[in-house]
C-alpha positions as CSV (number, residue, x, y, z in Angstrom):
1,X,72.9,88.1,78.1
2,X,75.9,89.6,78.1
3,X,78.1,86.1,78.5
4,X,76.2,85.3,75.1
5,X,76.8,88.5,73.3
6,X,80.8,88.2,74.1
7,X,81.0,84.6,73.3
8,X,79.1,84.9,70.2
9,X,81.5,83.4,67.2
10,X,82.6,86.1,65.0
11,X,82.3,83.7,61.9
12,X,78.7,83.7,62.6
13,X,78.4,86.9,62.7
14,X,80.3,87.1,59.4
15,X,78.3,84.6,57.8
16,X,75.2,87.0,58.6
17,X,77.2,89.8,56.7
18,X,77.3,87.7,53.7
19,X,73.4,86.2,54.1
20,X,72.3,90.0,54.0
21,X,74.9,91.0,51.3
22,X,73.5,88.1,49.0
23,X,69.7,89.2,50.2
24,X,70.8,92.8,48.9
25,X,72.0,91.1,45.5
26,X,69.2,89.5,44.6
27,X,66.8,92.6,46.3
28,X,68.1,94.3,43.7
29,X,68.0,91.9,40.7
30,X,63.9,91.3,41.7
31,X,63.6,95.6,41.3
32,X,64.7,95.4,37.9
33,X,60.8,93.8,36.8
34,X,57.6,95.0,37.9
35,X,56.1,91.4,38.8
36,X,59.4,90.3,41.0
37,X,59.6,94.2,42.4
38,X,57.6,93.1,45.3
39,X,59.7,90.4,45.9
40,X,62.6,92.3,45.7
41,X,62.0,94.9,48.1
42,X,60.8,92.5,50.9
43,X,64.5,90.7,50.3
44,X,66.0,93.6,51.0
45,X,64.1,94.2,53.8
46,X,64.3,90.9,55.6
47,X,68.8,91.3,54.4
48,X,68.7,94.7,56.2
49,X,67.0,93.1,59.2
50,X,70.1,90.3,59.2
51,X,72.3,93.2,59.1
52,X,70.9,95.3,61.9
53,X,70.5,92.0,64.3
54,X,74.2,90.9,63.3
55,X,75.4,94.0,64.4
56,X,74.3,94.2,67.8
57,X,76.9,91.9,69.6
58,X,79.2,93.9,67.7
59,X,78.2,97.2,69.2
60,X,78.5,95.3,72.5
61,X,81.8,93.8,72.1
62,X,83.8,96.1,70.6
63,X,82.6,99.4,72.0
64,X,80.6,100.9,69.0
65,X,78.4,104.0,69.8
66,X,76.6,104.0,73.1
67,X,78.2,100.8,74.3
68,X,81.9,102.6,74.9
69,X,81.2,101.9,78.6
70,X,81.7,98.3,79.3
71,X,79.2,98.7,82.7
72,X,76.2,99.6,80.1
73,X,73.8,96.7,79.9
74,X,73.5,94.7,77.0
75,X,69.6,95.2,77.4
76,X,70.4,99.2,76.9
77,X,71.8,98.3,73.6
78,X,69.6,95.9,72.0
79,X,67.0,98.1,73.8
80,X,68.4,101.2,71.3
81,X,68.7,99.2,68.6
82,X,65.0,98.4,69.0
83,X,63.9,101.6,69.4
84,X,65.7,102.8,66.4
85,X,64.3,99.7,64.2
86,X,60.3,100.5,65.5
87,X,60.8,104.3,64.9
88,X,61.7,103.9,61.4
89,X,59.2,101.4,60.3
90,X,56.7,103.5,61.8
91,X,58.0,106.7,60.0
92,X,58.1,104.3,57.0
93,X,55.1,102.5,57.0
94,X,53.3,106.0,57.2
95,X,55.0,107.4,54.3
96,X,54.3,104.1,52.7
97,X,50.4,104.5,53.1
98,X,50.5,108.6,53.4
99,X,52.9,109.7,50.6
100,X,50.1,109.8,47.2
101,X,51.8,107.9,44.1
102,X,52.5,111.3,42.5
103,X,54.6,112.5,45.0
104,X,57.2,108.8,45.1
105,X,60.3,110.6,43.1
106,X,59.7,113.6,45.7
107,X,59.9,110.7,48.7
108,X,62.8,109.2,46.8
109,X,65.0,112.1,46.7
110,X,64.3,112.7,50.4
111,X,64.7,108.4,51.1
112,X,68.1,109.9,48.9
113,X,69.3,112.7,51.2
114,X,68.6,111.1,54.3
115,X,71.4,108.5,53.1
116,X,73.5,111.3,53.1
117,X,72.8,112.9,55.7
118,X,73.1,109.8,57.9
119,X,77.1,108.7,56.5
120,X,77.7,113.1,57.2
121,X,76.6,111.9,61.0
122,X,78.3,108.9,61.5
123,X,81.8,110.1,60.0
124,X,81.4,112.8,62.2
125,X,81.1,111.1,65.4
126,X,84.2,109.0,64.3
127,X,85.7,112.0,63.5
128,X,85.0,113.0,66.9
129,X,85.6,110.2,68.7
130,X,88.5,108.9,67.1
131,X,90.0,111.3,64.2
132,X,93.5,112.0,65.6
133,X,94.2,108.2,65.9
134,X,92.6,107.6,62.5
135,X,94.6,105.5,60.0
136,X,95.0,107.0,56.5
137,X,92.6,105.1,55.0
138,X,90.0,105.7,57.7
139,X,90.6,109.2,57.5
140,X,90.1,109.1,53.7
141,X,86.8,107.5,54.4
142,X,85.7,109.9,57.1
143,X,86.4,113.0,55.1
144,X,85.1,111.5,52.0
145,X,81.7,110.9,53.5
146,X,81.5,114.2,54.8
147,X,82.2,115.5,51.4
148,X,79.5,112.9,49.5
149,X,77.1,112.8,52.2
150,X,76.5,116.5,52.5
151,X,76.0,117.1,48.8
152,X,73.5,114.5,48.2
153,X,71.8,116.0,51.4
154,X,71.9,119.4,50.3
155,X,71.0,118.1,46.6
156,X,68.1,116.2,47.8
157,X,66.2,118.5,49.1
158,X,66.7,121.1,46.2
159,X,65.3,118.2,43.8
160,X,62.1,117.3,46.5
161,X,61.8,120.9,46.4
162,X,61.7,121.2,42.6
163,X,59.7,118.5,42.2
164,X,56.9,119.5,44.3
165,X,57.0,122.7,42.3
166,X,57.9,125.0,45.2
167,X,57.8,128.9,44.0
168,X,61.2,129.3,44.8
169,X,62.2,126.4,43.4
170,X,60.3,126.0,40.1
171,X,62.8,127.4,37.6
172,X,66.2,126.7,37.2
173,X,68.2,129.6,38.9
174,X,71.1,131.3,37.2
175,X,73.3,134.1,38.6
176,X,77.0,134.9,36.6
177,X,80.0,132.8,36.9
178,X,77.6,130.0,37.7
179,X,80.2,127.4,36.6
180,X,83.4,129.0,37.5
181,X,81.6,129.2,40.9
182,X,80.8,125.5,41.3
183,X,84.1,124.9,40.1
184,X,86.0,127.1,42.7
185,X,83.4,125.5,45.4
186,X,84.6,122.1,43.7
187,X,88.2,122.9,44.4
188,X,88.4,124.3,47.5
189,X,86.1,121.0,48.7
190,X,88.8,118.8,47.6
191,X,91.6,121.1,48.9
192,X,90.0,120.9,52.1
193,X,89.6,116.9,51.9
194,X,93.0,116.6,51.7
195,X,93.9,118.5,54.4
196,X,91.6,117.1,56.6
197,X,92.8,113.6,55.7
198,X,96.7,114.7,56.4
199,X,95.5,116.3,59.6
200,X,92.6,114.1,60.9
201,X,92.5,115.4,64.2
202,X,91.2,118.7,62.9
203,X,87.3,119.1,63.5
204,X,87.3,122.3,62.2
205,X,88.6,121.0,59.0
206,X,85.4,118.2,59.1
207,X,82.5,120.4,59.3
208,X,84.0,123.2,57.4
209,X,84.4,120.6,54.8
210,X,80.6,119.1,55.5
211,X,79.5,123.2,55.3
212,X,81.2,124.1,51.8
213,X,79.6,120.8,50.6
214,X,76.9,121.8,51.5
215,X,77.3,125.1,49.4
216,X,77.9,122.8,46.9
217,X,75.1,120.4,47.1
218,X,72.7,123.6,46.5
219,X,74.4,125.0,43.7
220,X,74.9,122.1,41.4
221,X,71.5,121.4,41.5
222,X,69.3,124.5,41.7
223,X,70.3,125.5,38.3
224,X,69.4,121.7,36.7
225,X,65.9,122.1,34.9
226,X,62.7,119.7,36.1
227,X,63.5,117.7,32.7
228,X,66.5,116.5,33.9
229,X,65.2,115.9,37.5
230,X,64.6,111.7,36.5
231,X,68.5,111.8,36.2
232,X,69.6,114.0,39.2
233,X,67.0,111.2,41.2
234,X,69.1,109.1,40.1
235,X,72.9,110.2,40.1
236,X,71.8,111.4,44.0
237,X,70.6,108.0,44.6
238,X,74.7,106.9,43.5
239,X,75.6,109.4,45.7
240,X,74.0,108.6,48.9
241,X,75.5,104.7,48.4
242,X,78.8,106.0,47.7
243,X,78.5,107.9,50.9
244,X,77.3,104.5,52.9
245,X,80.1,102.6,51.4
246,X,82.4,105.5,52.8
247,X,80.9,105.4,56.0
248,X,80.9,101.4,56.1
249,X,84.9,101.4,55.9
250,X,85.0,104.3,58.6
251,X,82.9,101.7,60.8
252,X,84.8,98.7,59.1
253,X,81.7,97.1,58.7
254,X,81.5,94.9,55.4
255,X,78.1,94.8,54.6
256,X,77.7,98.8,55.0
257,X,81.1,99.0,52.3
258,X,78.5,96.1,49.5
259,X,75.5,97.7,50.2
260,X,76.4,101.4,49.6
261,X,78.4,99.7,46.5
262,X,75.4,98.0,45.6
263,X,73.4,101.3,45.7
264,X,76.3,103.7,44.2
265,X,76.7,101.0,41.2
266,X,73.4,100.9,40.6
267,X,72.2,104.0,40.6
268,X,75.4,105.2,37.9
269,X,73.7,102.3,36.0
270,X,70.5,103.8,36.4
271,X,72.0,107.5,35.5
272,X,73.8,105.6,32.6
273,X,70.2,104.8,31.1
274,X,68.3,107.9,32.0
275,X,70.9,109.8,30.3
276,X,71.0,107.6,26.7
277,X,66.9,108.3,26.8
278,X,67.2,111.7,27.1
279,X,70.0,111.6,24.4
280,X,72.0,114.0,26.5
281,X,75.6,113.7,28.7
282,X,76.4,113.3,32.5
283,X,78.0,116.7,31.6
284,X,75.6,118.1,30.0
285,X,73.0,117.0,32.5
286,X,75.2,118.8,35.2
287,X,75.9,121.6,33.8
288,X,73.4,122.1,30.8
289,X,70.5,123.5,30.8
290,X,67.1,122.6,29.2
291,X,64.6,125.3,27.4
292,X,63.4,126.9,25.0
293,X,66.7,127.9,22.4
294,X,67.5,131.3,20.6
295,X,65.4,130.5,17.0
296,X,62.9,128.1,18.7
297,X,59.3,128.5,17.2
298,X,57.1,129.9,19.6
299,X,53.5,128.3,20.4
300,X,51.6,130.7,18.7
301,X,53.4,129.7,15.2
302,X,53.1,125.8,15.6
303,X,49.5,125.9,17.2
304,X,47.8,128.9,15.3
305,X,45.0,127.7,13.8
306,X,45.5,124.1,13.2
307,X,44.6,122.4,16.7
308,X,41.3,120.5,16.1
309,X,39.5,119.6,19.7
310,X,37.7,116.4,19.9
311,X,34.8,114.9,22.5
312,X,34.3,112.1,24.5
313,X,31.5,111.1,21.8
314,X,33.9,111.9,18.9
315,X,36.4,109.5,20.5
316,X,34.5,106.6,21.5
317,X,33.2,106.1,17.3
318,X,36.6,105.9,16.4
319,X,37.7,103.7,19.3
320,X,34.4,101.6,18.0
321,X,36.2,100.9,14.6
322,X,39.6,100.1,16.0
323,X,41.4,97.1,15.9
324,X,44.8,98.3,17.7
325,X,45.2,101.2,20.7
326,X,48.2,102.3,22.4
327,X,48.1,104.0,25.3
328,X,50.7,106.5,26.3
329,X,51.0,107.9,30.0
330,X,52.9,110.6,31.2
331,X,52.8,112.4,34.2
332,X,49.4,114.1,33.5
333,X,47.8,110.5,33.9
334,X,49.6,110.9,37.7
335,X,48.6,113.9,38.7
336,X,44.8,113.2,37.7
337,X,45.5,109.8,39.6
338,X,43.5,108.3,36.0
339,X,45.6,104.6,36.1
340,X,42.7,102.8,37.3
341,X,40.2,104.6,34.9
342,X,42.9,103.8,32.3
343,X,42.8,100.4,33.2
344,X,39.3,100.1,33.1
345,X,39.3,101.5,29.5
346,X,41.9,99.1,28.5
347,X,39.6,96.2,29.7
348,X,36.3,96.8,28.2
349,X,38.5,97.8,25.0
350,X,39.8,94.5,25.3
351,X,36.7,92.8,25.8
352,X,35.0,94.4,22.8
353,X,38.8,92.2,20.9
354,X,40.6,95.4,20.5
355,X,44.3,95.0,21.0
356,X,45.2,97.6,23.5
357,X,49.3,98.0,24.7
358,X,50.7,100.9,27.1
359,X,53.7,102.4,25.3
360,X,56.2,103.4,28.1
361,X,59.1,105.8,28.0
362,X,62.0,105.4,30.0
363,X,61.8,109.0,31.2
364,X,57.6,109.6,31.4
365,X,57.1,110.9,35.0
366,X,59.5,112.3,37.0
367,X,61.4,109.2,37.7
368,X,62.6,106.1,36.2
369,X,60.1,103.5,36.2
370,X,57.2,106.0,37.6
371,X,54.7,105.0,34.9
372,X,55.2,101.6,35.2
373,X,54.1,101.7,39.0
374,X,51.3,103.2,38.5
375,X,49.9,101.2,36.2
376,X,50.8,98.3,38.0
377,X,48.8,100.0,40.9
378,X,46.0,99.8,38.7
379,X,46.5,96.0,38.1
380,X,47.6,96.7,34.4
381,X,49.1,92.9,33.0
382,X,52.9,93.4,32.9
383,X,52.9,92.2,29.0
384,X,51.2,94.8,28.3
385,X,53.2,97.7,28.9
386,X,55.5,97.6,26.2
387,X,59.3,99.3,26.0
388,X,60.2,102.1,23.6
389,X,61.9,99.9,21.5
390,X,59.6,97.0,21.3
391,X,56.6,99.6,20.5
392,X,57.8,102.1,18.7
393,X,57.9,99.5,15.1
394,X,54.1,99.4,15.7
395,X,52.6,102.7,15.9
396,X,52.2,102.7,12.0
397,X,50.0,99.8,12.5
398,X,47.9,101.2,15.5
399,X,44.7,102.7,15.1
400,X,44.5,105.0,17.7
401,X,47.1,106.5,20.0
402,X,45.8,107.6,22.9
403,X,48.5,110.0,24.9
404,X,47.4,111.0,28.5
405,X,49.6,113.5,29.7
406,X,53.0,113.1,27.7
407,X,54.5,115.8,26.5
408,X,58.6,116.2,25.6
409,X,58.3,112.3,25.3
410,X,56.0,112.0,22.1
411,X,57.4,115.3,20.9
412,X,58.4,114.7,17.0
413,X,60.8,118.1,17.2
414,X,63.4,115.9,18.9
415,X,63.4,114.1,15.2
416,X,63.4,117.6,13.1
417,X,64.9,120.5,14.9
418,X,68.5,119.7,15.4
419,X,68.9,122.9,17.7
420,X,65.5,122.3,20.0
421,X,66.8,121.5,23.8
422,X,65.7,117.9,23.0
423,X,67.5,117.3,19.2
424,X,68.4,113.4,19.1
425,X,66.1,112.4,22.0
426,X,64.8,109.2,21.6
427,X,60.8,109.8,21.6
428,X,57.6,107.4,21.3
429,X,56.6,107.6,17.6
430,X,53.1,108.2,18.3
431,X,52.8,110.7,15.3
432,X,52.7,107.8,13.0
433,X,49.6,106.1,14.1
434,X,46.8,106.5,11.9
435,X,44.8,109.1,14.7
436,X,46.4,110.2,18.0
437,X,44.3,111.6,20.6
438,X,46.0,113.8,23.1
439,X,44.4,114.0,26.7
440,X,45.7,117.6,28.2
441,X,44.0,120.1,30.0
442,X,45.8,122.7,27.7
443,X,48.3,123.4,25.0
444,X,50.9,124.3,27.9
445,X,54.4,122.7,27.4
446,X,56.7,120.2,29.2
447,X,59.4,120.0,31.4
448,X,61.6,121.1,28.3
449,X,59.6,124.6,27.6
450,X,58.8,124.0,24.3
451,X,55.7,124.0,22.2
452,X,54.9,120.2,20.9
453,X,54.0,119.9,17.2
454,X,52.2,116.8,17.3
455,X,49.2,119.0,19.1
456,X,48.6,120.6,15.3
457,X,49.6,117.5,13.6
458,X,46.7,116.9,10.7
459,X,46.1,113.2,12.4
460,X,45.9,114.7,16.1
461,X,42.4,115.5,17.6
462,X,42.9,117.4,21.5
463,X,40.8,116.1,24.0
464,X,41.2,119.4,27.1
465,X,40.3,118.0,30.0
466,X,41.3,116.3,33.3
467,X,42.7,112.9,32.7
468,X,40.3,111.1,34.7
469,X,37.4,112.9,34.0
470,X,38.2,112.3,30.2
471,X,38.9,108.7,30.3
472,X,35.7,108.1,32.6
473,X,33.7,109.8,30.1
474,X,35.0,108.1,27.2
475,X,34.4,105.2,28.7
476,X,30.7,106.4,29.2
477,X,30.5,107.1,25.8
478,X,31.7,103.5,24.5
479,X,29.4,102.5,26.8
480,X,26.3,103.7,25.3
481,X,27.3,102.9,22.3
């Protein structure tokens, strides 16, 4: 065994690099669509297995990690290697079948900080290990994924805890000087990167660097809002691949260096998108804030007196006369877990020859692409969920619109009110279909803290209740009909 691992070609072993690098390439391409996302995520998984199983010899040969002591057996490290690969599928295949679909952008902004908190580990066992006889460019790299690592760490969890709504978490927290205080954290993190990278040897200057981060992490994203949460998911998500690409070139490992690109690119991409949905800036994102604004209307002057609740019966006669439904989800229809009940009423809808489409928002849920899993969960044909821009030109010819749980992204104030939180925010156009029914349990507002006028629109019945509960008793109703 360990004849074989020392005589093993390095071209083969590079040649493995670049069979998992093209694996991650076209992992990536099959996430971009719903029906070749499954496909996708198993490429990645059989390019990360190449990887791992490439890199052994390479821990073996040239000293890597646990391996520095050329009497260790080359079972002991494939042994370790192993074990690391079993523990994490088993932690991973647990969350996988544990972690409820409500609760994936909370898994994804911890899958986010452990990236990070991974490349802060690594660089600082190289740091450690080797620091005083780093090169300059290694000693970039270490430092730099110190820096990177330990704010999407720090980040991450902030934005798992404000998306599971923790008390402490819930609301964006200000204090004064909140800016000039990131700003001062910002430049005394860099003024300590450089130092450490003119003085590598320095630990001190390391994990002082990987603590102020740290600091930092915390305080650029506690004060972010939960409306902007789908983009922080996603700018971390950059983050923690710019960190692995940091740590690959501390390791010198190529396919560390394209797959952390692969995941920094794409998630600025993804950020990129979010952003243009949400009509607002990287900066403003950052540094903004979303809520209510000085001169907003409050609820009790857009609702008073003009919302008109409906019934399950009520509901099912005018779904009896339609021709064309559009179903909006938002994350209402995740919390009550309702997909397969809204799938359900999409097929008997269907089979009564109503056209029924699911009109989805880039930014419904609390992540990119969130309501676009779950309905493929539910088995929902991929044709049918339609884009903002392919279905927004067809509300005026819909029926019925029914909205089940959406709230900021059907709200027509981003149209009107050119000092609301969400002015120019591209928004579903349900308001123009001839009757919307809104499924909420109450009048209470989004992520953006703002009341929604389409609830007292003249065309807009409110159906309070539980989204599952409602759809399953709508569907009762058209039943006995």
């Amino acid at each position: 065994m360990k004849d074989f691992l020392l005589n093993i070609d390095r071209s083969y072993l590079t040649l493995a690099y670049l069979l998992a690098a093209v694996l991650f390439i076209f992992g990536l391409k099959g996430l971009c669509r719903p029906k070749t996302a499954v496909r996708g995520n198993l490429l990645n998984a059989l390019g990360m297995l190449i990887a791992v199983l490439a890199t052994v010899p390479l821990m073996y040969r040239e000293g890597h990690g646990p391996t520095a002591d050329p009497n260790i057996s080359p079972l002991s490290t494939i042994g370790l290697v192993v074990a690391a690969v079993l523990i994490g599928s088993v932690i991973g295949a647990f969350c996988a079948l544990k972690i409820r679909m409500t609760a994936m952008p909370q898994m994804v902004a911890l899958l986010n900080g452990f990236g990070g908190g991974a490349s802060v580990l690594v660089a600082g066992a190289e740091q450690l290990a080797n620091g005083k006889a780093a090169d300059f460019d290694v000693a970039v790299a270490i430092f730099a994924s110190g820096l990177i690592g330990a704010v999407t760490f720090w980040g991450s969890l902030v934005a798992f805890a404000k998306l599971e709504e923790y008390k402490a978490f819930k609301k964006p927290f200000f204090y004064p000087g909140l800016k000039t205080i990131n700003a001062l954290l910002g430049l005394a993190a860099v003024a300590l990167l450089i130092y450490g990278i003119t003085h590598p040897g320095e630990t001190g200057a390391y994990w002082g660097l990987v603590a102020l981060a740290s600091v930092l992490g915390l305080t650029l994203v506690n004060p972010i809002g939960g409306a902007d949460m789908p983009v922080v998911i996603a700018l971390l998500n950059s983050y923690s691949g710019l960190a692995a690409a940091s740590t690959g070139f501390v390791l010198g490992n190529s396919v560390l260096i394209i797959a952390g690109a692969l995941v920094g690119a794409s998630g600025v991409i993804l950020t990129q998108i979010m952003c243009k949905a949400m009509n607002r800036s990287m900066t403003n994102v950052l540094f903004g804030t979303m809520g209510p604004s000085a001169g907003s209307a409050s609820a009790d002057d857009v609702y008073a007196g003009k919302v008109k609740a409906t019934t399950a019966d009520e509901v099912a006669m005018m779904l009896d006369g339609a021709r064309r439904v559009v179903v909006v989800p938002g994350y209402g229809m995740a919390v009550a877990q309702a997909q397969h009940a809204v799938s359900e009423l999409a097929q008997y809808l269907e089979s009564k020859g109503v056209e029924v489409d699911f009109a989805i928002h880039p930014v419904a849920g609390r992540m990119p692409g969130h309501m676009n899993v779950l309905l493929a969960e539910a088995e929902v044909p991929y044709d049918k969920l339609k884009e903002m821009d392919e279905v927004n030109p067809t509300f005026s010819q819909t029926d019925v619109a029914i909205v089940i749980g959406a709230n900021d992204v059907v709200n027509p104030v981003a149209r009107t009110d050119p000092h609301s939180p969400i002015a120019g925010m591209p928004i579903l156009d349900v308001d123009k279909a001839r009757t919307v029914v809104v499924v909420k349990r109450s009048l209470s507002p989004g992520f953006a803290g703002i009341p929604n006028p389409l609830f007292a629109a003249d065309n807009t019945l409110m159906y309070f209740s539980d989204g599952k509960k409602a759809i399953l008793d709508l569907l009762a109703a058209l039943k006995e009909q």
